[in-house]
C-alpha positions in Angstrom: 7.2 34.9 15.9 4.3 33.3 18.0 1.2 34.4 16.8 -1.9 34.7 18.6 -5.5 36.3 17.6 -9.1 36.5 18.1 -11.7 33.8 16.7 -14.2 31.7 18.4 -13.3 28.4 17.0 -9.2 29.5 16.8 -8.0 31.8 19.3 -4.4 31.8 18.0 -5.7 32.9 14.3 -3.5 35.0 13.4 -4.8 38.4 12.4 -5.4 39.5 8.4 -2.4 40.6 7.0 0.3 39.4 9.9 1.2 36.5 7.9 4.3 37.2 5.2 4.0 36.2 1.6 7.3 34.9 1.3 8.4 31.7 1.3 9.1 29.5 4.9 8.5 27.3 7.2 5.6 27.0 9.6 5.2 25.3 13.3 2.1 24.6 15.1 2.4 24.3 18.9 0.2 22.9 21.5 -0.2 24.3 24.9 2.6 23.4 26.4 5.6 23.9 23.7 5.7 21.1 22.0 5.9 20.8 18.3 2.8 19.6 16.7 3.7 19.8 13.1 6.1 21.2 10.5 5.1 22.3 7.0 6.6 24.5 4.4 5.1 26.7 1.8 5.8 28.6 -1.2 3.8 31.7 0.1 3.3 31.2 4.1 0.1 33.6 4.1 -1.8 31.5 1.2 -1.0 28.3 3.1 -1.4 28.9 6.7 -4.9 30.3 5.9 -6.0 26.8 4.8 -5.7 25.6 8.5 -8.4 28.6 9.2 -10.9 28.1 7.0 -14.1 27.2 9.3 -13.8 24.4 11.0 -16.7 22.2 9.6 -14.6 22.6 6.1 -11.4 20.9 7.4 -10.5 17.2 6.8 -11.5 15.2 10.3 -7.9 14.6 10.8 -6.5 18.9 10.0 -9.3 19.8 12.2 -8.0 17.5 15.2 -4.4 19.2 14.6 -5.3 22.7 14.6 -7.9 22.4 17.7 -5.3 20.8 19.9 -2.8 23.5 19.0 -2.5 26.3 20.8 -0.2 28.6 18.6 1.0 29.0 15.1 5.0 30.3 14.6 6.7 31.0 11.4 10.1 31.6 9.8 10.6 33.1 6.3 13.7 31.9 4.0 15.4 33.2 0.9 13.9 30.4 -1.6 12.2 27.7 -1.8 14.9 25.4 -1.5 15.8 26.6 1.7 12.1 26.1 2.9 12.8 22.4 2.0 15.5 22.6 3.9 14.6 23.7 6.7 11.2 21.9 6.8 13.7 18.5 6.9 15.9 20.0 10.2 12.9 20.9 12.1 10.7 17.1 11.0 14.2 15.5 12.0 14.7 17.6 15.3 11.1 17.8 17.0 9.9 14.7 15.6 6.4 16.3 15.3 3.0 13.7 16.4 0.8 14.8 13.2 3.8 14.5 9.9 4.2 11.3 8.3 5.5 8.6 10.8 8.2 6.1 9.0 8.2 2.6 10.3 11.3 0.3 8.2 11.0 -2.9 7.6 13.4 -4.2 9.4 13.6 -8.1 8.3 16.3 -7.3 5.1 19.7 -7.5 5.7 22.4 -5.6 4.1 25.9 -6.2 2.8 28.2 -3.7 3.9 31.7 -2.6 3.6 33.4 -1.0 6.8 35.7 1.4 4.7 36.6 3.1 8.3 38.7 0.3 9.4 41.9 0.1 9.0 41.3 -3.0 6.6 38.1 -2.4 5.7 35.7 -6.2 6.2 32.4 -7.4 4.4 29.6 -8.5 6.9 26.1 -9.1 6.5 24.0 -6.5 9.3 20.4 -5.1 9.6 22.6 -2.0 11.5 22.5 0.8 9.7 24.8 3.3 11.5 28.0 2.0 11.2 30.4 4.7 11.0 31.7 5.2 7.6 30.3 1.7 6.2 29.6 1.4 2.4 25.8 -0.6 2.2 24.6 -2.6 -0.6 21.0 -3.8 -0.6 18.7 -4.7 1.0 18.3 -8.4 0.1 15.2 -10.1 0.8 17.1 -13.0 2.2 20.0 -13.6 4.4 21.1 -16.5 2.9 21.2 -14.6 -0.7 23.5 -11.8 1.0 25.9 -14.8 2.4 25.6 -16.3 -1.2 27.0 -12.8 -2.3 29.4 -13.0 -0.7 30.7 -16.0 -0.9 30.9 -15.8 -4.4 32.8 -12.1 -4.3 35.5 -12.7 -2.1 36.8 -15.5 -5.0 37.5 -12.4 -7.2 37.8 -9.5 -4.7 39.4 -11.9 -1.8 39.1 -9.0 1.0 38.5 -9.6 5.3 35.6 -11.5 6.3 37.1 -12.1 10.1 36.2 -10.3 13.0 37.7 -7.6 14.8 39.1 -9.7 17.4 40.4 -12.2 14.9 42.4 -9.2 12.9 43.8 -7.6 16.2 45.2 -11.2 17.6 46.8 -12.4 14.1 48.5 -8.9 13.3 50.0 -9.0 16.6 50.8 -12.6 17.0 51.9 -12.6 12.8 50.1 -15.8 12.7 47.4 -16.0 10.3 43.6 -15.5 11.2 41.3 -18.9 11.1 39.0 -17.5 8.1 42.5 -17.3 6.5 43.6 -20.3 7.4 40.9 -22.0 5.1 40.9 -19.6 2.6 37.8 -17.4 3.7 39.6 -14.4 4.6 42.0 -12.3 2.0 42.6 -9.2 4.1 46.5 -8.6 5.6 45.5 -10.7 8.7 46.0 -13.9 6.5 49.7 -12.7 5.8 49.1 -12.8 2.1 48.6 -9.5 1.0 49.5 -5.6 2.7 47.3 -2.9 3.9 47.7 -1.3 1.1 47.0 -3.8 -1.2 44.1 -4.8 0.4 42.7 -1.3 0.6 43.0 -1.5 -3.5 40.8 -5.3 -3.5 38.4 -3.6 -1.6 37.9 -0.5 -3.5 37.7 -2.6 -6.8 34.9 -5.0 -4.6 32.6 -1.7 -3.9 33.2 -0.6 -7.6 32.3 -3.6 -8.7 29.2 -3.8 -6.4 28.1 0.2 -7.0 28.0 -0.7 -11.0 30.7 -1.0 -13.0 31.0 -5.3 -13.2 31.1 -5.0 -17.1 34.6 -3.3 -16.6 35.6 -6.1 -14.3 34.2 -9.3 -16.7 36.4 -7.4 -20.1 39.2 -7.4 -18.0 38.8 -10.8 -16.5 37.9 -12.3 -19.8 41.5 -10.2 -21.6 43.4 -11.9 -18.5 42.0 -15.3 -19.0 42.9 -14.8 -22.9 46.2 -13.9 -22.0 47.1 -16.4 -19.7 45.7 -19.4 -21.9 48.2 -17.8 -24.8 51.2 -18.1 -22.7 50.1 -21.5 -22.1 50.1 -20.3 -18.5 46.8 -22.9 -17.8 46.2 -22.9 -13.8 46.0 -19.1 -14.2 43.9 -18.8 -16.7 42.1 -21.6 -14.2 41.8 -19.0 -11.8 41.0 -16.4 -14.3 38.1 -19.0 -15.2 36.8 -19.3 -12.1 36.4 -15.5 -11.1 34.6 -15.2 -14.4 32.3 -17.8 -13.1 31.9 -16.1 -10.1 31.2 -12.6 -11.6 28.4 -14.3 -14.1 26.6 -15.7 -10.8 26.2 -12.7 -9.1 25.5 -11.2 -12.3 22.9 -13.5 -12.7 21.1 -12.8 -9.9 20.4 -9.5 -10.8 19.0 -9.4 -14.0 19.2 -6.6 -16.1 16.2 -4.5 -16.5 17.2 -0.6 -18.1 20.6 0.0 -20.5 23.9 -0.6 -18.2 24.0 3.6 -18.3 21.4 4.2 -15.9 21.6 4.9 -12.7 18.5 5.7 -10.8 16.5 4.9 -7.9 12.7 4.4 -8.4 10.0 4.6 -5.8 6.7 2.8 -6.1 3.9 3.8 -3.5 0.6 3.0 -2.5 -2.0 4.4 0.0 -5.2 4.5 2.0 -6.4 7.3 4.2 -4.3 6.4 7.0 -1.1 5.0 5.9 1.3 4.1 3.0 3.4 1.8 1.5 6.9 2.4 0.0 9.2 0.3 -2.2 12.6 1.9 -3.1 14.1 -0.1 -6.4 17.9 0.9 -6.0 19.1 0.8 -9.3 23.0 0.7 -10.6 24.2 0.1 -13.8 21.0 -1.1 -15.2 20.5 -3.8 -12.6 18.3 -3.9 -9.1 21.0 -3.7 -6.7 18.7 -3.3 -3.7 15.3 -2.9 -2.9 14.0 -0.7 0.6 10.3 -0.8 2.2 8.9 1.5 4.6 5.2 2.2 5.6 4.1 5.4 5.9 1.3 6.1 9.1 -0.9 9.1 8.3 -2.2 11.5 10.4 -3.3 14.2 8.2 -4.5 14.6 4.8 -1.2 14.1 3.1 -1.7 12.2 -0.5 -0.4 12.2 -4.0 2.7 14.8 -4.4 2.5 15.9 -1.1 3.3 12.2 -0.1 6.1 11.9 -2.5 7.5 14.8 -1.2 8.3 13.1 2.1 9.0 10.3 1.1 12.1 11.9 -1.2 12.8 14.3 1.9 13.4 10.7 4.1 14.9 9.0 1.6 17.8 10.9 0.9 17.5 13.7 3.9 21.1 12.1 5.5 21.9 9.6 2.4 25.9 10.5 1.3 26.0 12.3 -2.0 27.2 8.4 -3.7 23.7 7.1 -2.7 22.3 10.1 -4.8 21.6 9.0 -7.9 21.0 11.5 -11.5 17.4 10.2 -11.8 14.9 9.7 -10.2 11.7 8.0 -11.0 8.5 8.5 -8.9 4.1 7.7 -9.5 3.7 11.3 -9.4 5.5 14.5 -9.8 5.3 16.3 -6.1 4.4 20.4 -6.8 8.0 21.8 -5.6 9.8 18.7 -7.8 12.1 21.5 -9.3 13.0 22.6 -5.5 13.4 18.9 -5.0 15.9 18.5 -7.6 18.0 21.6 -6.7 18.1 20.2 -2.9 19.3 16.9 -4.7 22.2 19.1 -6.5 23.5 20.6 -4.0 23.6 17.3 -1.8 24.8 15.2 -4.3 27.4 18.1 -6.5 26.0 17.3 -10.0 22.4 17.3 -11.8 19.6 15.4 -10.4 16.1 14.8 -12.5 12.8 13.7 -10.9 10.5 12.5 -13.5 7.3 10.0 -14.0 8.0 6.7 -16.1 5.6 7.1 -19.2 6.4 4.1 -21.0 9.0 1.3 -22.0 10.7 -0.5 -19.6 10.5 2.1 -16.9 7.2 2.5 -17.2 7.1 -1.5 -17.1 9.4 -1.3 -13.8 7.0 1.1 -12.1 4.0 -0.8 -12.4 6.2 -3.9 -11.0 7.3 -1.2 -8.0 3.5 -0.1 -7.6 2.3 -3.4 -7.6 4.7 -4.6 -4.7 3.6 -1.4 -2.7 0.1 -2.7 -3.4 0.6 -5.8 -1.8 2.7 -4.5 1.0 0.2 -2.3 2.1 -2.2 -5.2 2.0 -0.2 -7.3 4.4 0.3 -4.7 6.4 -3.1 -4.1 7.4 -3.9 -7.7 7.3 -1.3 -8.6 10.1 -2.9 -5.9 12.5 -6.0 -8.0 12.4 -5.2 -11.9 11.9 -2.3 -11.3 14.8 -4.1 -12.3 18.1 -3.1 -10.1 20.0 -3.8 -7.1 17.7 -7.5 -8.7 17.0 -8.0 -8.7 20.7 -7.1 -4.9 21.2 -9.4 -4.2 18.4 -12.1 -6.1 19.8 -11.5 -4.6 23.0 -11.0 -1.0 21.4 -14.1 -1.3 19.4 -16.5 -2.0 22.9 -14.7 1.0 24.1 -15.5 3.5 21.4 -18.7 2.4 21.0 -20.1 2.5 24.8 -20.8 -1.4 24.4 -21.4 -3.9 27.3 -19.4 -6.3 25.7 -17.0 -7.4 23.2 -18.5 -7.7 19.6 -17.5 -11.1 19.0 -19.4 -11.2 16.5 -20.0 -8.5 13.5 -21.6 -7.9 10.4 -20.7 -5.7 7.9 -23.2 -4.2 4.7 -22.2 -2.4 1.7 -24.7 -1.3 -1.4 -22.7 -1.2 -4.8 -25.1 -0.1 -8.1 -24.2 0.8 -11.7 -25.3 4.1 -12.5 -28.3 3.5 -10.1 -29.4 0.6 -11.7 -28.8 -3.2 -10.9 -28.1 -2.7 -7.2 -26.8 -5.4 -5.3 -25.5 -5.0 -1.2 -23.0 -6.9 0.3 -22.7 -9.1 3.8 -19.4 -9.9 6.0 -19.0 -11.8 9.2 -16.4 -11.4 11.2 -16.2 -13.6 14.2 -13.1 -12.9 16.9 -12.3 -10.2 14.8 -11.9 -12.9 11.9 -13.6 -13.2 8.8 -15.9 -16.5 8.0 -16.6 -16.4 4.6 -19.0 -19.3 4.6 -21.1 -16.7 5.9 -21.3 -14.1 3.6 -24.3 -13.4 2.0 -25.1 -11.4 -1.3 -28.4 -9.4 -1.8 -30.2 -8.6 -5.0 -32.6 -5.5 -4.7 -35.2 -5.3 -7.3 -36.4 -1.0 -6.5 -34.7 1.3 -4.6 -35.1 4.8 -4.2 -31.3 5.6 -3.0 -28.7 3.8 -0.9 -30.4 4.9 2.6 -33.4 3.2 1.5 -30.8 -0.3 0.4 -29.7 -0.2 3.6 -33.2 -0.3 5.4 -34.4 -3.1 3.3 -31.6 -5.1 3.6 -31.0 -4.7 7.0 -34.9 -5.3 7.4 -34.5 -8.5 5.3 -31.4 -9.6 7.4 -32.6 -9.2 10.5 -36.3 -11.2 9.8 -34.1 -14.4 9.3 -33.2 -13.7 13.3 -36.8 -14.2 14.1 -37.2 -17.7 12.7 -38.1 -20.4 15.1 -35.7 -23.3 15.6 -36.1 -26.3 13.7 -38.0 -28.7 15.4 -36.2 -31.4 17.1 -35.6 -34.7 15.2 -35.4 -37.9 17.1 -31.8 -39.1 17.8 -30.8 -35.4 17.1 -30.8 -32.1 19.0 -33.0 -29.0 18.2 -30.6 -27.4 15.6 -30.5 -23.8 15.2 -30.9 -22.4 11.6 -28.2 -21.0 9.8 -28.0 -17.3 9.2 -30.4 -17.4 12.6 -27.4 -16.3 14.9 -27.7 -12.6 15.8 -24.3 -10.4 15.5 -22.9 -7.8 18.3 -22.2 -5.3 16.3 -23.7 -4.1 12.5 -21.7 -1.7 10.8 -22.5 0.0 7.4 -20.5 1.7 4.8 -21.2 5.1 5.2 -22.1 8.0 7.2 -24.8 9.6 9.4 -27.5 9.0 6.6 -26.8 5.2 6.7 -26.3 5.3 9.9 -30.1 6.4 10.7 -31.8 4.2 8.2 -30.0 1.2 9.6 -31.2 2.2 13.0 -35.0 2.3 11.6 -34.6 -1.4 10.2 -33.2 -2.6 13.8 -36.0 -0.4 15.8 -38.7 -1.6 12.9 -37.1 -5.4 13.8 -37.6 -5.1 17.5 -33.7 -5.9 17.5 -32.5 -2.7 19.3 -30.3 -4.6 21.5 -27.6 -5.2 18.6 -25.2 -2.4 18.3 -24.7 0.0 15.2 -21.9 2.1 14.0 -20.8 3.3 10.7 -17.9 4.4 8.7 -17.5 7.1 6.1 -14.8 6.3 4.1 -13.8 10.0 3.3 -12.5 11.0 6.6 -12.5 7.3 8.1 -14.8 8.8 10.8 -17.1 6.2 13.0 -20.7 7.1 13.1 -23.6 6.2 15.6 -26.8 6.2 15.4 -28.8 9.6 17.1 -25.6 11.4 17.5 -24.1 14.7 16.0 -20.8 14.4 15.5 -18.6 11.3 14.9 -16.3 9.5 16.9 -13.0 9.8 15.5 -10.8 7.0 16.4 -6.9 7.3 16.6 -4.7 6.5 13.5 -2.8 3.8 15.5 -5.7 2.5 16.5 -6.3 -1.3 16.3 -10.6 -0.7 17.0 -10.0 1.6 13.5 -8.3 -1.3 11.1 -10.3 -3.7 12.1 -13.8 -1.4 11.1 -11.7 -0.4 7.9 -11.1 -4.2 6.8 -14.3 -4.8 7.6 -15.7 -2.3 5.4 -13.4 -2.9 2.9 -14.1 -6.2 2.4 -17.9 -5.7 2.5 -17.4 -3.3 -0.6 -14.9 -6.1 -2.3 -17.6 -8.5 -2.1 -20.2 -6.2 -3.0 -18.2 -5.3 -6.2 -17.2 -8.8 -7.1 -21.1 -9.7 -7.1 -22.2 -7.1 -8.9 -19.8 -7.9 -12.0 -20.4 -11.6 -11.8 -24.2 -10.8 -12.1 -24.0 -8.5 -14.8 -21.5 -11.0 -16.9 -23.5 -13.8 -16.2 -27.1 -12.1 -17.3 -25.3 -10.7 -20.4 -23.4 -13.7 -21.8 -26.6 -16.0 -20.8 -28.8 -13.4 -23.4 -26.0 -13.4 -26.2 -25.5 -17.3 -25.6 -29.3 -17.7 -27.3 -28.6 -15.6 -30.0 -28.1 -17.7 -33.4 -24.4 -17.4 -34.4 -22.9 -16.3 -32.1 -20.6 -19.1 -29.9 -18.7 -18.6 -27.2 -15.4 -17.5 -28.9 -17.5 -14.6 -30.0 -18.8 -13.7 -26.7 -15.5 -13.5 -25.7 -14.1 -11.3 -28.5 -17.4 -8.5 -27.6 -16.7 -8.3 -24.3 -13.0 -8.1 -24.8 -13.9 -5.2 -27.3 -15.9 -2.8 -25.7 -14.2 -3.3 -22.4 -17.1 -3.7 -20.1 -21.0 -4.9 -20.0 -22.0 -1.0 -20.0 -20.1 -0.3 -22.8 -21.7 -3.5 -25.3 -25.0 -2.3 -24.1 -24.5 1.2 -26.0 -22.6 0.3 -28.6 -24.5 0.6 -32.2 -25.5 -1.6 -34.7 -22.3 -0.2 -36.8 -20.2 -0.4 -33.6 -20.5 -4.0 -33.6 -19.9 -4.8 -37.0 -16.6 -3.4 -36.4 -15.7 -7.1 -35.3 -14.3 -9.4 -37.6 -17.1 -12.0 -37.9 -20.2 -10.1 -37.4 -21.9 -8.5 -39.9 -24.8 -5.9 -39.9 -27.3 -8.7 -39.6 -26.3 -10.5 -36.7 -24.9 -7.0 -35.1 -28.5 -5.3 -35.7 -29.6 -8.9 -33.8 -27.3 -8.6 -31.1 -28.0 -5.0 -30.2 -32.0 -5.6 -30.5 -31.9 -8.7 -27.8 -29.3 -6.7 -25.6 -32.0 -3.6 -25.6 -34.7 -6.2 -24.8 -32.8 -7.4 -21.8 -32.3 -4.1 -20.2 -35.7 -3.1 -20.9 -37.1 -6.8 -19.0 -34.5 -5.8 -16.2 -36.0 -2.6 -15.4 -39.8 -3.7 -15.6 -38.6 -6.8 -13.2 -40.6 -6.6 -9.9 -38.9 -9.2 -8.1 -36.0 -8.8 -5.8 -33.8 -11.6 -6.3 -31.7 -13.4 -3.5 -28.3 -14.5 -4.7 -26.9 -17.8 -2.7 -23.4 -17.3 -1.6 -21.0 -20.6 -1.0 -18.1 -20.6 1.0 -15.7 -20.1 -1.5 -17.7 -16.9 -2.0 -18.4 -17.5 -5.6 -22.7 -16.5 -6.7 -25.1 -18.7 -8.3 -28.7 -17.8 -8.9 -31.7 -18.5 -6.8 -35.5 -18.5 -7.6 -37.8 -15.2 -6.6 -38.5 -15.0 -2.7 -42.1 -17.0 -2.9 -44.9 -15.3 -1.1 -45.3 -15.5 2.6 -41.8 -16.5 2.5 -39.1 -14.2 5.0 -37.3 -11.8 2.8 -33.7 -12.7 3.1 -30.8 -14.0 1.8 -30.8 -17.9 2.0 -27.5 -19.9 3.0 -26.5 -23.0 0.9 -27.2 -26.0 2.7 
């Protein structure tokens, strides 16, 4: 049912009381058909009028969607469940621009079995559409998956030859090369039947789906057996496929009791994309583990996102791939929907739950962590790749309305406690790289709020600019100062506000030639200065990682700076205090968890610690109040002296007549 209304902003609003309560699935269409995007919703009237609140309300992202639509359909469904269902066809079927985007990694390989054959072979493939294969994995090498292998087919000797291999030696009755040597147990080596085979090959996927401790009591009993009929080379062999079965063992350890069966999904995100690990987990052990990344385009988070990523994950997966847990970061809103899709798919029970402690919990923070540092690497390789940095480069002149390139551009970011001890932050990148031997910390003594940090320390910045060259030294050329060399491109972390008052310290400089932009990290829109509305770059865009990992870093260092100052100012005051060492320095800090917390803590607080009593505790919290107090009454802005390795150490007060700015070490 196409709807269409009257609204300024939304001319296909639909009208009050059009929409159906019930639950269903909704389409947005642009102009000339084509699916936009897919959602579902427990009550389509509640949800749909989300997309119509006014415009200025909308995330960036929402608000491009529903602007570049033209129409709104919907269908209404019996339940829930069938809303999940049909919200999968439709994703699968138009492949709409605006939901999630999936992108696999493709570099693990799989082992799989091809049970559609008539003697059903193990081979190693990245291919996942082989009709009516059996997969196991992914591995994170290829070499561990030939290893596998390897080692398998000396207890479950099944087909490791080709196609071409089986056809010629079951016509010809002659034995295929692989079973020739000894590689290749299907009926193609003349050893065993079709039949027989089939039975080796079901007992390998058993054996590889979970159940080896059933194998290793019966290969152990055999071996027992054997060596009691003082039958010896069998109970050889028996031996040796024991072996075998304790080294694949081995390289899967076991990490939950052998009865669970459960896949586990660790995830991370950033306002435009996601990372995804997929722990397979059968009979206790990892028996594969699956990444994906996850490219936003609207403002999907949280249980929304793991919504998806379930839907992806086992949207087409056979009902043997399903298993009766499921562990996830964060329970999704329609989890009980979820798990009632799950049933039907898979024919028995399936529970979604979070990990809250023991192992699990220990599992998930391991899963987390991974996604962490995938999503890390993935935006890293967008902009140390040469060709993506030059795009960027090239994307960011574009967007910006520059005459050139910014070869060269700085980034600032102002971090505080509480609105005390503010610090700000300096990148370089150069050809879209960083160069970390030019970062530059600032200390700033009085500040009214970060618009005003920004002025002064773009003000302070930009002074160094101004500074003559040093004079030339005989035998030597005229060398230009360090610091001296003026950037592209500034960009600042934040929005319009920032924006302005770093376009006062450039106009104030005389420096209006350098370019400005800035990025708010809410709705990762791009900001310049004098203008109204932002420029919103697209989700794919190189131009928009670059500016992100810019600003990113900038606030990394910022942070960083900030907590080496404050742990260096603090354990320099409780170092002078009489009886207390640095063992318990340590112990404090540990405590109270942070430099904030020791500063409030009371004199009863502290005695608390095993070693300090009220005397010492009633010293340590008087020279700790003194501190803060000489902190605040300080005048001086300080200039921290930033080394390549990007580590702080302390620099005297700017003398008078001196230029404001952070100095480099020489």
């Amino acid at each position: 049912m196409a709807v269409a209304s009257s609204r300024p902003q939304l001319p296909y609003r639909p009208k009050a009381g059009e929409i159906p309560t019930n639950p269903g699935v909704y389409r947005f269409r642009d102009a000339s058909g084509r699916v936009l995007y897919v959602g579902k919703a427990k009550n389509l009237r509640s949800r749909l009028s989300n997309y119509f609140a006014p415009l200025h309300t909308l995330h960036e992202r929402t608000r491009r969607m529903v602007t570049t639509a033209s129409g709104v359909d919907w269908t209404v469904v019996g339940s829930d469940v069938e809303a999940l269902q049909l919200e999968y066809m439709w994703i699968k079927e138009f492949d709409p621009p605006f939901n999630v985007r999936y992108r696999d990694d493709k570099s693990y390989p799989f082992l799989a079995i091809t049970l559609a054959d008539e003697s059903p072979r193990v081979i190693v493939t990245r291919n996942r559409r082989i009709k009516g294969a059996k997969y196991f994995g992914p591995y994170p090498k290829i070499w561990a998956v030939h290893d596998t292998i390897d080692l398998m087919i000396k207890v479950f000797p099944i087909r490791t030859c080709s196609d071409a291999s089986y056809r010629k030696a079951m016509q010809t009755g002659r034995p295929c090369f692989p079973g020739q040597i000894g590689k290749c147990g299907g009926p193609c080596s003349m050893t065993v039947t079709v039949e027989q085979h089939r039975a080796i090959v079901d007992d390998f996927v058993a054996f590889m789906s979970g159940g080896d401790q059933r194998f290793r009591t019966q290969l152990s009993a055999r071996m027992r057996e054997a060596s009691a009929a003082l039958d010896y080379e069998a109970a050889a062999m028996y031996r040796d496929k024991l072996a075998a079965v304790d080294a694949v063992l081995s390289r899967s350890a076991l990490v939950l009791g052998e009865d669970v069966d459960a896949d586990l999904f660790g995830v991370a995100e950033d306002e435009l994309a996601a990372t995804v690990q997929h722990f397979v987990i059968r009979g206790g052990r990892i028996r594969g583990v699956r990444a994906s990344t996850i490219e936003k385009e609207l403002d999907i988070e949280g249980g929304d996102l793991i919504d998806q990523v379930l839907q992806r994950a086992y949207g087409e997966a056979p009902a043997a791939d399903i298993p009766r847990r499921v562990f996830v970061p964060e329970l999704p809103a329609d989890a009980s929907e979820l798990e009632e899709w799950l049933r039907e798919k898979r024919g028995r029970a399936v529970t979604i739950q979070t990990a809250q402690r023991g192992p699990k919990a220990d599992l998930q923070r391991t899963a987390n962590l991974n996604a962490q540092q995938a999503l890390m690497l993935h935006k890293t390789r967008r902009t140390t790749d040469y060709i993506a940095r030059s795009q960027a480069l090239t994307d960011v002149q574009e967007a910006l309305g520059m005459a050139g390139a910014p070869l060269r551009i700085e980034c600032f970011d102002v971090s505080h406690l509480s609105g005390s001890n503010v610090v700000a932050s300096m990148v370089v990148f150069e050809d879209g790289l960083p160069r970390k031997d030019q970062y530059r910390s600032f200390s700033i003594a009085a500040t009214t709020d970060d618009t005003d940090s920004i002025y002064q320390v773009l003000t302070r910045r930009l002074a160094y600019l101004d500074r003559p060259d040093e004079p030339e030294v005989e035998g030597t050329p005229r060398k230009r100062p360090r610091f001296a060399y003026p950037p592209q491109l500034l960009v600042v972390d934040g929005g319009r506000p920032q924006v302005e008052a770093a376009a006062r310290a450039l106009a104030d400089s005389g420096h209006d030639e350098i370019a400005l932009c800035g990025i708010a990290k809410r709705l990762e829109e791009v900001w310049l200065p004098a203008e109204e509305y932002p420029v919103i770059l697209p989700r794919t865009s190189e131009a928009l990682y670059l500016l992100q990992r810019l600003r990113d870093e900038a606030h990394r260092f910022a942070i960083s700076h900030q907590r080496s100052r404050r742990r260096r100012d603090i354990q320099s005051v409780l170092a002078e205090i009489p009886g207390l060492g640095a063992a318990r320095i340590r112990v404090l800090l540990r405590h109270f968890g942070s430099v904030a917390a020791l500063r409030r803590a009371s004199a009863d607080e502290i005695t608390e610690i095993k070693g300090i009593g009220p005397k010492l505790a009633a010293t340590i919290q008087s020279r700790l109040e003194a501190s803060s107090a000489t902190e605040a009454a300080d005048p001086d802005g300080v200039t921290d002296r930033t080394d390549a390795s990007g580590s702080s150490a302390p620099s005297a007060p700017i003398p008078a007549g001196a230029p404001p700015v952070a100095e480099s070490v020489g």
